[in-house]
C-alpha positions as CSV (number, residue, x, y, z in Angstrom):
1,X,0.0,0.0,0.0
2,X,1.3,3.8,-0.8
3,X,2.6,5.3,2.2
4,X,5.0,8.5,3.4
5,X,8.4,7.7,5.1
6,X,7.8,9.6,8.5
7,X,11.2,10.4,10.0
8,X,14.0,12.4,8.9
9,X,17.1,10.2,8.4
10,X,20.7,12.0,9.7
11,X,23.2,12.4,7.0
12,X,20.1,13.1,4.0
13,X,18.2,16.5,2.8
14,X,14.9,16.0,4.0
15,X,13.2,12.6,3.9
16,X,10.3,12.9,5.5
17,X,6.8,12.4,3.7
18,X,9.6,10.5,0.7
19,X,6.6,8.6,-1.1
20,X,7.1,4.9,-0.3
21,X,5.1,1.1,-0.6
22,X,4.4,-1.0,2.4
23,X,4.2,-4.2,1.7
24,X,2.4,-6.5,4.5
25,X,3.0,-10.4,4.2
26,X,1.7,-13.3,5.3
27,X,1.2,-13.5,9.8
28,X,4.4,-13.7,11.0
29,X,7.0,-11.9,8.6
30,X,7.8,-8.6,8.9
31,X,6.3,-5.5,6.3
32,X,8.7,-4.1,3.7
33,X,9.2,-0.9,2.8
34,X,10.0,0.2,-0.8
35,X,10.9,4.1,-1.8
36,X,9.3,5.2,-4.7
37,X,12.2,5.9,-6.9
38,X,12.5,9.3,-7.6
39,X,16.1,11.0,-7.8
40,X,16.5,11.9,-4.0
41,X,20.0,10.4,-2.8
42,X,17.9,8.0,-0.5
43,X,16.1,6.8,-3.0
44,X,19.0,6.7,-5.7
45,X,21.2,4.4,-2.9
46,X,18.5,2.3,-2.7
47,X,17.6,1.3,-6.1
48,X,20.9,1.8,-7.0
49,X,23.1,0.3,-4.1
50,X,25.3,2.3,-2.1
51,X,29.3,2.3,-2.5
52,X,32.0,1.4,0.0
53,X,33.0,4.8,0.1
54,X,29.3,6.1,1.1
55,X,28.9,3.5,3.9
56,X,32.3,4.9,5.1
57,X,31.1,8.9,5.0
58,X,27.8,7.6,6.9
59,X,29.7,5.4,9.6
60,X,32.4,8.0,10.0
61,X,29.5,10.7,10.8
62,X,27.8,8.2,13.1
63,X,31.1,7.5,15.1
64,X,31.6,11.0,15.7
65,X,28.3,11.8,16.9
66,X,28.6,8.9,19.8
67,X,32.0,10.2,20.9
């Protein structure tokens, strides 16, 4: 079913309200979550894949933040 992503995620421009698909399965496994794809970076890393070198920039940021 269409939904909105409802958080802003750290290390983006704005993701909230991103147009998305939630997927229910059968009782007992988890929903998914798809982005629309559209040519935000969120959406572009996850249609696309992300590199090495942008898991790196995202940890780095994250490390620093819990120090």
């Amino acid at each position: 079913m269409f939904s909105w992503l409802s958080t802003q995620i750290s290390g983006y421009p704005e993701t909230l309200n991103l147009k998305m698909y939630a997927h229910v399965q059968e009782l007992g496994l988890r929903p998914y979550f798809r982005l629309e794809k559209t040519d935000h970076p969120l959406s572009r890393e996850y249609h696309e894949g992300i590199s090495a070198e942008r898991v790196k920039e995202i940890m780095t940021e994250r490390l620093r933040d819990n120090e």
